[in-house]
N, C-alpha and C positions, 0 to 999 in steps of 0.2 A: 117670377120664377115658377117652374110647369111643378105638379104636385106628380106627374111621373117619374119617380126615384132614375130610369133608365135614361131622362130627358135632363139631368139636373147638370148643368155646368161646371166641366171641368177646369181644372188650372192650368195657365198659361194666358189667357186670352190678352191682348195687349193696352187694352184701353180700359177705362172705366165704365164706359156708354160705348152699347155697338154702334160703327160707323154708319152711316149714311150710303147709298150706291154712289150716287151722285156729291161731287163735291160743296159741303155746306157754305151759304154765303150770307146767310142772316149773322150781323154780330154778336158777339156774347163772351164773357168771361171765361177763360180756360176752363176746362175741364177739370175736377176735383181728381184729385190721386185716386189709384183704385183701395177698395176698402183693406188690403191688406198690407198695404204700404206706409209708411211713416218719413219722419225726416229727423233731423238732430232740431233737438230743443231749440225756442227763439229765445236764445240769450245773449248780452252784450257781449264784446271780446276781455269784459272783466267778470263774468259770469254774472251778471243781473239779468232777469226775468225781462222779455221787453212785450206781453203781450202781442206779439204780431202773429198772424195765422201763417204757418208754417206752409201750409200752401199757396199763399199768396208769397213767399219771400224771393220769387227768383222772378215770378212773370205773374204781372198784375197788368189790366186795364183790357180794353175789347179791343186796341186794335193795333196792328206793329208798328214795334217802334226803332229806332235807332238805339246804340247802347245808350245815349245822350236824352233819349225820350222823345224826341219828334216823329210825331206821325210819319209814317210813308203808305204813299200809294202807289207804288211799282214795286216790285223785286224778283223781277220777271226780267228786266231788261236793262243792258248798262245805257246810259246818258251819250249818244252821239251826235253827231252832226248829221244829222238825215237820217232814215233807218238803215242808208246803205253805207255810212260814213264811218269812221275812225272814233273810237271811243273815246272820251273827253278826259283831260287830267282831273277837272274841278269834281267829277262823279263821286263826294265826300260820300255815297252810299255805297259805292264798289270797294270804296279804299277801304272801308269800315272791316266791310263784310269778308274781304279777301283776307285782309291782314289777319285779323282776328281765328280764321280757319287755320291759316299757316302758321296760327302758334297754339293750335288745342294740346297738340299734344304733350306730354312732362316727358322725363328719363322716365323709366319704370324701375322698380325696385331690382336689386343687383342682384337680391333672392326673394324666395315669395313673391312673386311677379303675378301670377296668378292666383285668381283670390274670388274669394261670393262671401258674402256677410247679411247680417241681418241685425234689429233692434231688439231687446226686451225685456228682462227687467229681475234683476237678482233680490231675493228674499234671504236675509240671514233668519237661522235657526235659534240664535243665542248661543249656543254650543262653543264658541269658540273665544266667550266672552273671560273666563277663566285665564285663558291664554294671550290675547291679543283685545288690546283698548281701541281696535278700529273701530270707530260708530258703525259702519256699514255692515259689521259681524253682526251685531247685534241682534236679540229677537224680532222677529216680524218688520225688521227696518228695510224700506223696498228701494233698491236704488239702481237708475237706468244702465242699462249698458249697450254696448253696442261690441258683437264679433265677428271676428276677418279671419276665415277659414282658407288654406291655401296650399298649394304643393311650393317647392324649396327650386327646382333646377331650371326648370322652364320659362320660356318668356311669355308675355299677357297674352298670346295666343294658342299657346301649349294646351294642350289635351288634358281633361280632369283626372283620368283613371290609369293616368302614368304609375308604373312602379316608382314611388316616392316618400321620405316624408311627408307630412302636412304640418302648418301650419297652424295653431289652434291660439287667437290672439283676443283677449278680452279689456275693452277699456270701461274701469265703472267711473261712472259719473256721480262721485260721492260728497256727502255735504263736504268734506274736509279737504277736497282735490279730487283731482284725478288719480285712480289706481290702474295701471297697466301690468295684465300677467301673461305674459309674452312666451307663448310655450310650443310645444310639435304632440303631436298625437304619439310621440315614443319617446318613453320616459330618459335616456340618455343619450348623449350626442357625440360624434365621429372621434372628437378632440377633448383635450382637456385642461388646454389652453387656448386664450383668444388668440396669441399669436399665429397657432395655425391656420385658425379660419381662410384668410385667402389660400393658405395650398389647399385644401379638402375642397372649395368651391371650386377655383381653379382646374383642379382633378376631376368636378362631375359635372363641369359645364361641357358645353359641345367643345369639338377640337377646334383649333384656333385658324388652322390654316381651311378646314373646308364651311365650319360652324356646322357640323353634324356629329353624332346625333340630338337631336332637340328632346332637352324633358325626357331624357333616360341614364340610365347607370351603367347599361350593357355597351361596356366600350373600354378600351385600354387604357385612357389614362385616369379612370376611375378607378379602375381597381387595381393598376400600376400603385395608388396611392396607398386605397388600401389594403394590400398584402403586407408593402414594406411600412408602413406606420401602425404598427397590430394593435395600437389603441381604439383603432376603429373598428374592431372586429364585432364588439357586440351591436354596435348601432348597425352596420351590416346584414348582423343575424335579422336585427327585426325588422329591416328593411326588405329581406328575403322571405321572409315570414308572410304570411298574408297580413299582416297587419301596413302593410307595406302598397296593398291596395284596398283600402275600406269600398264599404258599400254605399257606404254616403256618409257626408260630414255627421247627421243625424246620429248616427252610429260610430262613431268616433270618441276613446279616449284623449283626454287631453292633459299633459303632466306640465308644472311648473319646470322642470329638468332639474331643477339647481337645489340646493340648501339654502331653506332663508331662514332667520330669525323673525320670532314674532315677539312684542312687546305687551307684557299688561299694566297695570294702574297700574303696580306701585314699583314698576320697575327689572319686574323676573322676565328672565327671556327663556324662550323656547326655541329649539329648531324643530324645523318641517319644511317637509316636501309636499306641493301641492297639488291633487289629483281633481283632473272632470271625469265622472260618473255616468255615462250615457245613462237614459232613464230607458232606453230601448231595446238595450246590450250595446257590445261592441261584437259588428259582423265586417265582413269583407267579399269581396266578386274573388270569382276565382281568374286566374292566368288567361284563359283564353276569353271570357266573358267581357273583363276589361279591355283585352285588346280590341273587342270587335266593337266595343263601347268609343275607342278612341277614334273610331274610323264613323262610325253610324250617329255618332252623338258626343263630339268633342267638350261639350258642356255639360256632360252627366248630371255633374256632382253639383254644380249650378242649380242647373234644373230642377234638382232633386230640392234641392233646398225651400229653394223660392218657393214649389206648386205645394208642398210638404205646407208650410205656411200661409198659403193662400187659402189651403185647404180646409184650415183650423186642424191641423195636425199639428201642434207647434211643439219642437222639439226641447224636450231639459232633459239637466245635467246636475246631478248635485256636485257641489262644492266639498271634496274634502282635504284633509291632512294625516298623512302620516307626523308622529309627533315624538323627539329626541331629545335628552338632556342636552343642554349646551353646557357640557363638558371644555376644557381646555385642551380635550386630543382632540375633541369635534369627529369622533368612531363610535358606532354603534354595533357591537356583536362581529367586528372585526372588520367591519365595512366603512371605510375614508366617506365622509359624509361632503365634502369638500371634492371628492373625485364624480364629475358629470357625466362617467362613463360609467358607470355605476346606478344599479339598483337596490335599495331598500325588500327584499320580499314582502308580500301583504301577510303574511304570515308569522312574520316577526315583528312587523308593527304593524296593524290595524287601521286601514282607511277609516276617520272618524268623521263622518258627515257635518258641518258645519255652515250648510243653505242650499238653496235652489235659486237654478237660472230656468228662465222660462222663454223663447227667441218668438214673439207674436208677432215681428214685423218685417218685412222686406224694405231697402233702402226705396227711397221715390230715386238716384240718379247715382248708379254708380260711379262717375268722375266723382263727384263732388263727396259722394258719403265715401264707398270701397276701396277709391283707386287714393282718395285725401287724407284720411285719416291716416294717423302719426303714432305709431308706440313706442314706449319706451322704458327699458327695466327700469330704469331711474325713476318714474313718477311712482312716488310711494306717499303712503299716508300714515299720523302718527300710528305706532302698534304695527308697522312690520318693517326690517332691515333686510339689509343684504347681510351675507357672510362673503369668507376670503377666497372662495370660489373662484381662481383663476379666470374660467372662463365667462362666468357671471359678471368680474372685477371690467375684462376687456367689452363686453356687449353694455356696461354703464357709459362707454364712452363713445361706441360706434354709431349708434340710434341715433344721436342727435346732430352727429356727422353727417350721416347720409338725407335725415330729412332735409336737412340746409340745403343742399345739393339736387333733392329731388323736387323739391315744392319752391326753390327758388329764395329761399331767402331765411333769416332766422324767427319771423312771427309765425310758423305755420302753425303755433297754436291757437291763431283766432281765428282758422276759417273755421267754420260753422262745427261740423264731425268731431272739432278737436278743443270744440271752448269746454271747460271746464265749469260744472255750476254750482261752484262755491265762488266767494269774492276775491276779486284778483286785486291788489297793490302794489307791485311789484315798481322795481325802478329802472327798467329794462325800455328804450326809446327806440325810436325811431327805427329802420334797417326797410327792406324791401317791403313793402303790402302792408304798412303800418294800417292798421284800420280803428284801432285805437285812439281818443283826440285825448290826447291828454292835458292836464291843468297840472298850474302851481309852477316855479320855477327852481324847483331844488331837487330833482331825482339824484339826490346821494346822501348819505348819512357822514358824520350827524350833521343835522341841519336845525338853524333857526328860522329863516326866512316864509320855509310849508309851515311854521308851526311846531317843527319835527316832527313832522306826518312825512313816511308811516312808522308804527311804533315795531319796537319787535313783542315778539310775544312769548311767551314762557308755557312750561310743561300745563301751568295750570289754567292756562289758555288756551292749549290741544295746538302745544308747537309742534314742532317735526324735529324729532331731538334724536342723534345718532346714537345706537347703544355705543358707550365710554366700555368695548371690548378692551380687553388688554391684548398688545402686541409684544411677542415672547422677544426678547435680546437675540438678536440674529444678525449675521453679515449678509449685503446684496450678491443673488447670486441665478443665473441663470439654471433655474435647477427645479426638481420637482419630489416631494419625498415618496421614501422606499414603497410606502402602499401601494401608489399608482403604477407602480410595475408589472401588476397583475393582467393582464389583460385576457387571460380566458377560462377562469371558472365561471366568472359569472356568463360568459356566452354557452358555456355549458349546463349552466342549471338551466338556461332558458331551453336549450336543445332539449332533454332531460325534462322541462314540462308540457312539452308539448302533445297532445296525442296523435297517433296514427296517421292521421288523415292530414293533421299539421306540416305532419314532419315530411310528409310524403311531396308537400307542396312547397317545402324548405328545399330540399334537393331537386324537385322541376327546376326552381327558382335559382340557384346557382350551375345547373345545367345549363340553361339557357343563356344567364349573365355571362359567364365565362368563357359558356360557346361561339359569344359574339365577339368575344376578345380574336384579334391577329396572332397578337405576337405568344409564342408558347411558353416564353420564359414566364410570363404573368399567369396562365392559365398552371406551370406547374409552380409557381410560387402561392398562386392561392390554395392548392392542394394542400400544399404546406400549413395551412392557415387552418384548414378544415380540421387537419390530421389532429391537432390540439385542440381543437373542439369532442369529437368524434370520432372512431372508428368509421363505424358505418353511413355515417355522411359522407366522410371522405370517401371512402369506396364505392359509395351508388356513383355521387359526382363522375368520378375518377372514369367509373364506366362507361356512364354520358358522354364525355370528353373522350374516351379511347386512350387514353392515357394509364399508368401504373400508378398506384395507390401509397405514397411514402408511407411510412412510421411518424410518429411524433417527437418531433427532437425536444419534448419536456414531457413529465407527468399530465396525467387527466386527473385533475380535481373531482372527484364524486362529492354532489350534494343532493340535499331532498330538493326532490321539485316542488315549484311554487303554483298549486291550481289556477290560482289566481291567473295564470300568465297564458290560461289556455283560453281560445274563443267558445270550444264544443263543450255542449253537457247540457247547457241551461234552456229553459225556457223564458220568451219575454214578451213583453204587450205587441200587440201586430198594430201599432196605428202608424198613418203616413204607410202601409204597404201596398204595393199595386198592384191589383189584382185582373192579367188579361185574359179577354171574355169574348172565343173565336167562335162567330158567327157565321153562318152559309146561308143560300136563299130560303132552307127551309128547316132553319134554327126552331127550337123551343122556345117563341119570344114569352110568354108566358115567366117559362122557369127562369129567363134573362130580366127578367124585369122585377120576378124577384129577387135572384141574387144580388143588381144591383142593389136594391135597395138594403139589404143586407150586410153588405160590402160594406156602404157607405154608414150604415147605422154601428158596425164596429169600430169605426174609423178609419176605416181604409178606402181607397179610392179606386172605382172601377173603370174600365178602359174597353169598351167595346170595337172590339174588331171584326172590319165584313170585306165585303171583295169591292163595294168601292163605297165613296163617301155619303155623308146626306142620312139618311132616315132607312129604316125598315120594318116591313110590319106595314106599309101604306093606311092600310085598311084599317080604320076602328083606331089603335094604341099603338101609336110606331114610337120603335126605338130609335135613339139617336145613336151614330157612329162615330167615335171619338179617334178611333186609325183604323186604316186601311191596310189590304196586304202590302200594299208598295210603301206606307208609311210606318209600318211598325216589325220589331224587331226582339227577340227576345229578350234583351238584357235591361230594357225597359218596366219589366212585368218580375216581381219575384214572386208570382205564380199563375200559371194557365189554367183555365175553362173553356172545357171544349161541350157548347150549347147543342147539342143534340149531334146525328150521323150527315153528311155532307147529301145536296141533295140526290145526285145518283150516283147508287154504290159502286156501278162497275166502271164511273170516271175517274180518270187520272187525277187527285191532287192537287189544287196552285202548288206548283216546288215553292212557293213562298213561306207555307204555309208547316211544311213538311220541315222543311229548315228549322222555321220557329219551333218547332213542339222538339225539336230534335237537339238541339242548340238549348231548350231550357231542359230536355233529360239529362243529357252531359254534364250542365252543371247542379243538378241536385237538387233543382226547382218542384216544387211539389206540383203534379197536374192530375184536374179531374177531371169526368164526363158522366155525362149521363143521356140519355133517349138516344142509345143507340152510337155516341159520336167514339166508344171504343176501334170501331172499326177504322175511323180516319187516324189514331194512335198506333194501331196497330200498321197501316200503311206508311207510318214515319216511321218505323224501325222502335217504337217506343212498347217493351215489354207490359200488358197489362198489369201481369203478378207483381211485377218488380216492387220495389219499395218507394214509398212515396207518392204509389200512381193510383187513382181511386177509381173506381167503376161503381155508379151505383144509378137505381130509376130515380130518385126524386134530388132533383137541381139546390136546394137545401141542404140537406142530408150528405151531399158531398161537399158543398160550400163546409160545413162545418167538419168534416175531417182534413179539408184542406186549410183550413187555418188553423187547428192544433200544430199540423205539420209544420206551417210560417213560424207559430212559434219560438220552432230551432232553428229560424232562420234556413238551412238546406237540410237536404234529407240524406244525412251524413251517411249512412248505409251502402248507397248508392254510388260511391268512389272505393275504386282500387285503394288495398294498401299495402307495401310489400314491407314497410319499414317495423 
C-alpha cells in the first residue's frame, strides 16, 4: 500500500489480489474473500459450531470440478463426434452444467425484492434488562447479526433511489434463537389490517395489463387506492416526505412499526415500540438528485453501503424503545397503541437507548447470504411477545408462507444465512433440502423408545413462554374499534413538524405524484385527502395540478409539532462521506494530496476527478485518478473541490464538468476552491457569495469549512421556500 495518502485505494475493487494481464495458469487454491467481507457462521443445521473455515465452505481444492467432485479438464467444449460433429447425449459435463444454470434462479420476494445487506455485530447496553429477560439485551452481551436493507415495490432490478419505503430487516443470532425485527425505515404502514395488504401492493405494483411503472408510486392505481382508503394517508405523507428518498441506508431510520410486549424475570410486561437510531443522522437526496441517481447509478444505495464498509466507515445504529404501560386499553395519551398507522411522538415518550449495532462486513455472495436469508416476526426469544396488532397478528402468518414458496420448500432454515446458533431439537423431518441427518426413531412426543428425548423445558430453563394476556369476552366480528377512525391528525402533526425546506419538498412531491396520475377523478379526490391535512398543501398542490382547491369536509386537528420528526437543524459526524476532488491539467497537486489525506484521516473518503484516467502529476508525486469526467457525476460526491483554476482561462469548460458543480449547487452540496478555481465556479453559473460555497488560498483551510457545512448534511439556506 503506497504511503501517498492521494494514491491509497479506494472501494469497490472486485477481487482481493489484483489480476494478472495475462490469464493465470499455475494452480493454486482460490483466492481468499476480500478483507471486508464475511460469510454466515460454520454451523450445523442444528446450530453446533463445526470449525470449518468459512472460506473454504462453498469451493475448496486447486482444480475444477464437477458438482460430484471429479476433476475436469475441458469446459471449453461440448463432447462430439469430431470437432465438426453433432454433440453427444452421454456429455454428463454439458448436462451438469446446463441444467444447473437453467435453474439459478428462485421467484424473488413479492415485496422487498431489492435488497443490499451486510454482517456485524449488536452490543446490548444493559438498559433494557429491567424490562425484558432477553440474554442478548444484556450488558456488554455481543451478538451476530446480519441486515437486509431494501425498497418495498420494485423487482430485483429496480433502481435504489426510487421514491419508496425501505426495508430495514435485522436477524440476531442470539444464544436463545434467532430474533428477527422486521421493520421499514417509516415508523407506520398504509394499513391497519393484514387483510388489506394484497390490495395496498396490488395498488402500487406496476399495472397489470402494460407492467409499467416499475418501482414507483406516481401512477393511478396507487393512489386510486390511497385517496379512497384514508387509512393510508399518513404512511403517504411520509412517503412524500423526503424521508421517502434516503441518502443511504447508512442514514436511515429504522422502526419496529408495531406494538410489542416485552417480558422480565419475574413476569411484568411492558409495551414498546422499537426504534434504529442512525449514528450519522437521518438525511435524504433531494427529488431531482435521486432521479438522476436512478439513471447514472441504479445501485446507489448498494454501493454506498458496501464501499462505506470496505472503507472502515462502518455504519451503527443504536437500539432503542419507546416504553408503555401494558394497560388493558393498550392507549397511551389518547393514542391506540394497537393502531400501526399510528405514531407515538418522541416527545411524549422518550426513545430509551438499549445497545448498539455496528455493520463491519459485507456478504462474500449475495445469492446465497441477501437474496437467502429468511425473516420472520415470529422468531422471537424468551423476554419479547407480540401484541393483538392486527396487522402484526396477519404478518406472523405470511413469512413463513412465502419463504416455503420462495426457497422451495419448508427447511429454508438450515441454508447457511439462516441457521440459528443456539441448539436445535426440534421434531420437524424430512420435506425438500433436508440437510439435517437425523437419529433416533421417535420424532413425537411423548415417547419412550428416544428415551423421551427431547424434553420440554420450563421458564426456569429460559422456555419461550407466551404472555397468559387476557382476552376481554367479545363476539367474532369483522370490525375494527372506534380509535382507528382517526386517520388525519396524526398526518397533520407530522405536516406541522416539519420545516420550510421540508414542507416545500412535501408539495414538489405530490405535485409531481398526482401529476402523473391520467384519470382527474383521483388527482381531485387526492385534493380531498390533502384538504384535511392542510390548507396550504392543498392549495400549493391544487396549483401544481391546475386544478381548484376544495375545503375540508372534517375538522383540522391542531397539535404541537414533534422536532423529533424533522431531518434540519442538527449537526452529525461526517464519516463514509465523499468528498469529490476536480482536477485539471494544471491542478494544485500539492493542495490535492493534502486534502486527500485529510479527507481520509476524518473518515471520509476522497474521489479524485480529472479529464481522463491513470495518474497525474507524472513528474516526482503523481496523483492517482479515481473518476473521470465521462465516469463521474454529481450525486455520487456529497461535496465538491475544485483543486485550483482550469488550465486556460479563456477555454470553454468540459460541459461535463459545468454540469457537475451545477447539479451539486441545486442540490445544496457544500463546494470549495481555492488557487484561483473560483473562476471555473463561477463559469457553471455557481454564485461565489452564495451560501455554502467557500473561496479561500490555502486547500486545508477550505477543506475544513467544508466539512462543518457536511455536518448538516445540505446547506439548507440555499433552497427556495415559499411554504
Amino acid at each position: 500500500m503506497t504511503d501517498n495518502p492521494a494514491e491509497q485505494p479506494i472501494p469497490g475493487v472486485p477481487g482481493s489480489v489484483p489480476p494478472s494481464v495475462a490469464e493465470p495458469t499455475d494452480p493454486h487454491e482460490p483466492l481468499p474473500p476480500k478483507p471486508d467481507q464475511s460469510s454466515p457462521e460454520t454451523v450445523s443445521p442444528t446450530g453446533q459450531p463445526t470449525g470449518a473455515d468459512p472460506a473454504r465452505n462453498a469451493q475448496s481444492g486447486v482444480y475444477l470440478t464437477t458438482a460430484q467432485g471429479a476433476r475436469l479438464y475441458d469446459t471449453d467444449h461440448s463432447l462430439k463426434a469430431g470437432p465438426r460433429g453433432p454433440v453427444l447425449l452421454q456429455d454428463h459435463h454439458l448436462r451438469e452444467k446446463i441444467t444447473h444454470f437453467d435453474h439459478e434462479r428462485i421467484p424473488e420476494r413479492v415485496v422487498h425484492a431489492r435488497g443490499a445487506a451486510a454482517h456485524g455485530v449488536f452490543r446490548g447496553y444493559g438498559s433494557a434488562s429491567n424490562i425484558s429477560k432477553a440474554a442478548f439485551l444484556a450488558q456488554d452481551v455481543e451478538t451476530p447479526v446480519f441486515v437486509r436493507f431494501s425498497t418495498v415495490l420494485g423487482s430485483r432490478g429496480s433502481a435504489d433511489t426510487v421514491r419508496d419505503t425501505r426495508g430495514f430487516a435485522t436477524k440476531f443470532y442470539t444464544e436463545e434463537g434467532v430474533f428477527d425485527l422486521v421493520g421499514n425505515n417509516i415508523p407506520v404502514f398504509f394499513i391497519q389490517d393484514a387483510i388489506k395488504f394484497p390490495d395496498v401492493i396490488h395498488a402500487g405494483k406496476p399495472h397489470p395489463d402494460r407492467e409499467i411503472p416499475q418501482a414507483q408510486s406516481a401512477h393511478d392505481t396507487f393512489w386510486d387506492f390511497v385517496t379512497l382508503h384514508t387509512e393510508a394517508t399518513h404512511h403517504t405523507l411520509w412517503n412524500m416526505s423526503d424521508r421517502g428518498i434516503p441518502r443511504s441506508y447508512r442514514m436511515m431510520e429504522g422502526f419496529g412499526i408495531h406494538t410489542f410486549r416485552l417480558v422480565d424475570a419475574e413476569g411484568a410486561t411492558t409495551l414498546v415500540k422499537f426504534h434504529w437510531k442512525p449514528k450519522l443522522g437521518t438525511h435524504s437526496q433531494v427529488w431531482e438528485e435521486a432521479q438522476i441517481a436512478c439513471g447514472v447509478d441504479p445501485d446507489f444505495h448498494r454501493r454506498d453501503l458496501a464501499d462505506a464498509i470496505e472503507s472502515g466507515a462502518y455504519p451503527q445504529w443504536e437500539l432503542g424503545v419507546q416504553t408503555f404501560p401494558d394497560n388493558p386499553e393498550q392507549m397511551f395519551q389518547g393514542i391506540d397503541l394497537l393502531d400501526p398507522t399510528k405514531i407515538v411522538p418522541e416527545e411524549l415518550a422518550p426513545v430509551q437507548p438499549i445497545g448498539l449495532m455496528t455493520l463491519d462486513a459485507n456478504p462474500s455472495n449475495y445469492f446465497a447470504e441477501t437474496e437467502q436469508v429468511a425473516f420472520h416476526v415470529g422468531n422471537m426469544v424468551p423476554g419479547i411477545d407480540v401484541t393483538n396488532d392486527a396487522l402484526l397478528q396477519g404478518r406472523l402468518f405470511s413469512y413463513i408462507d412465502t419463504q416455503i414458496t420462495r426457497l422451495g420448500g419448508p427447511n429454508f432454515p438450515q441454508l447457511p444465512i439462516n441457521r440459528t446458533h443456539a441448539p436445535v431439537n426440534d421434531m420437524l423431518r424430512d420435506g425438500m433440502h433436508q440437510t439435517a441427518v437425523h437419529r433416533g426413531v421417535a420424532p413425537y412426543r411423548p415417547n419412550s423408545l428416544d428415551g423421551g428425548c427431547p424434553f420440554l423445558a420450563g421458564e426456569d430453563t429460559r422456555a419461550f413462554v407466551e404472555v397468559p394476556a387476557e382476552v376481554a369476552a367479545s363476539r367474532k366480528v369483522r370490525d375494527a374499534a372506534a380509535s382507528f377512525d382517526d386517520h388525519f391528525s396524526q398526518p397533520r402533526l407530522f405536516w406541522l413538524s416539519m420545516s420550510p425546506v421540508e414542507r416545500e419538498h412535501i408539495v414538489a412531491a405530490y405535485t409531481f405524484e398526482l401529476g402523473k396520475c391520467y384519470e382527474q377523478a383521483v388527482k381531485e379526490r387526492g385534493l380531498k385527502v390533502l384538504a384535511r391535512i392542510d390548507g396550504e398543501l392543498c392549495a400549493r398542490v391544487a396549483a401544481g395540478l391546475g386544478l381548484p382547491a376544495p375545503e375540508p369536509d372534517g375538522p383540522l386537528v391542531d397539535s404541537d409539532p414533534s422536532p423529533a420528526l424533522s431531518q434540519v437543524g442538527a449537526l452529525w459526524p461526517v464519516d463514509g462521506r465523499v468528498v469529490g476532488i476536480l482536477v485539471g491539467r494544471d491542478a494544485d497537486l500539492d493542495g490535492v494530496r493534502e486534502v486527500c489525506g485529510t479527507v481520509r484521516d476524518t473518515g471520509m473518503v476522497p474521489l479524485v476527478i480529472a479529464p481522463a484516467g491513470g495518474v497525474i502529476g507524472g513528474n516526482g508525486d503523481p496523483v492517482t485518478v479515481q473518476r473521470t469526467y465521462a465516469t463521474a457525476r454529481s450525486v455520487e460526491f456529497d461535496a465538491v473541490l475544485v483543486a485550483g483554476a482550469p488550465g486556460d482561462a479563456s477555454a470553454t469548460p468540459d460541459p461535463r464538468v459545468t454540469v457537475l458543480l451545477d447539479e451539486a449547487y441545486r442540490h445544496g452540496k457544500a463546494i470549495g476552491t481555492w488557487a484561483g478555481g473560483g473562476r471555473l465556479l463561477s463559469t457553471a453559473g455557481v454564485p461565489l457569495d452564495a451560501p455554502g460555497v467557500v473561496e479561500g488560498e490555502a486547500a486545508t483551510e477550505v477543506l475544513e469549512e467544508v466539512t462543518e457545512l457536511l455536518g448538516g448534511h445540505r446547506v439548507w439556506d440555499r433552497f427556495p421556500s415559499t411554504v
